[in-house]
N, C-alpha and C positions, 0 to 999 in steps of 0.2 A: 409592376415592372418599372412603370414612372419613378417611382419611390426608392428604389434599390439603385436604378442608374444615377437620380440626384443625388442620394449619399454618397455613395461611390465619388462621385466628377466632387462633392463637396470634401471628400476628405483628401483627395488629388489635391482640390486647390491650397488647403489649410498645409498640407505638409509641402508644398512649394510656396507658401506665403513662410511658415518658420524659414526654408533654408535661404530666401533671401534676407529673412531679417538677421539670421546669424551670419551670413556672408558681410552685410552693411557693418554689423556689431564688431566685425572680427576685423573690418579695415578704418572702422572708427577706432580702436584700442589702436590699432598700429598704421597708422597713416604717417608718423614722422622717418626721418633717415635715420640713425643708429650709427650713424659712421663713429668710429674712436671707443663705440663699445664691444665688451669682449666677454664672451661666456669662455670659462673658464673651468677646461674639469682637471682635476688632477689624479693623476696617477701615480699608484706606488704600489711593490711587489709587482707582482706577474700582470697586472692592469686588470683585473677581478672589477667589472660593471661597465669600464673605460665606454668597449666599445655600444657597450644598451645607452649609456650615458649619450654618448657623440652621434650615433644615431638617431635617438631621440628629438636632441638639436636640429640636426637637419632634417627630419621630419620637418619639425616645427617650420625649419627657416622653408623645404619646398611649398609650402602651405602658405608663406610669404607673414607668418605672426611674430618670427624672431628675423631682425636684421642687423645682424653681429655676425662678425668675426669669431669663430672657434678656435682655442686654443687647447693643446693637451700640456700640462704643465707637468715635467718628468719630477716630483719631489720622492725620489727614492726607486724608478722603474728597474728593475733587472731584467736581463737580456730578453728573456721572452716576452716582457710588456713592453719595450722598447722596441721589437719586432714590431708588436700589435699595433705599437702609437704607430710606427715607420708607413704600416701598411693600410691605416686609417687614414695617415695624411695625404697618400697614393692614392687614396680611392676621393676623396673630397677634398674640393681645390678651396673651401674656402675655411680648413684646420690647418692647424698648424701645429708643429712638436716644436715644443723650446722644456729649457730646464728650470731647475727651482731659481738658480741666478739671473738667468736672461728675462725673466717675465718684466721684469718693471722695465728693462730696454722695450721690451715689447709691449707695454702698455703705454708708454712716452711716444710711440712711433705713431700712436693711431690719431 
């Protein structure tokens, strides 16, 4: 019974000893600020991945591993991917919708 409950508490501790080593790991990779960088996805046609793409990112960034600015870069969106972007950048305040000209204004701003 001794035996079963030490394994038990031993592998309890073993898999809380990994998730603070990967918690340490994950804010030694990303400990600096990111200000003035920009992930960058682009969209064209109907926005086909846009928004798994833009999601993705902000998974990452709630998780705190990306700290950048999102931009959706319109090189070529038709109306209904340009809804999509519209309604991506409504829903998360830290995307942005610009077009294939504006990006470099918008890369100089940061």
């Amino acid at each position: 019974m001794y035996v079963l409950f030490g394994s038990v508490l031993a592998l309890i501790c073993m898999a809380g000893l990994c998730c603070i080593a990967c918690l340490l790991y994950s804010k030694m990779l990303c400990s600096y600020s990111a200000q003035g960088t920009l992930a960058v996805v682009w969209g064209v046609g109907s926005g086909e991945g846009v928004e798994q793409r833009v999601r993705s990112l902000v998974w990452l960034q709630e998780c705190g591993l990306l700290r950048c600015d999102l931009v959706v870069a319109d090189a070529g969106l038709n109306e209904e991917g340009r809804a999509l972007a519209a309604c991506l950048a409504g829903r998360y305040p830290t995307l942005t919708l610009c077009c294939w000209e504006e990006l470099e204004r918008h890369m100089n701003e940061g």
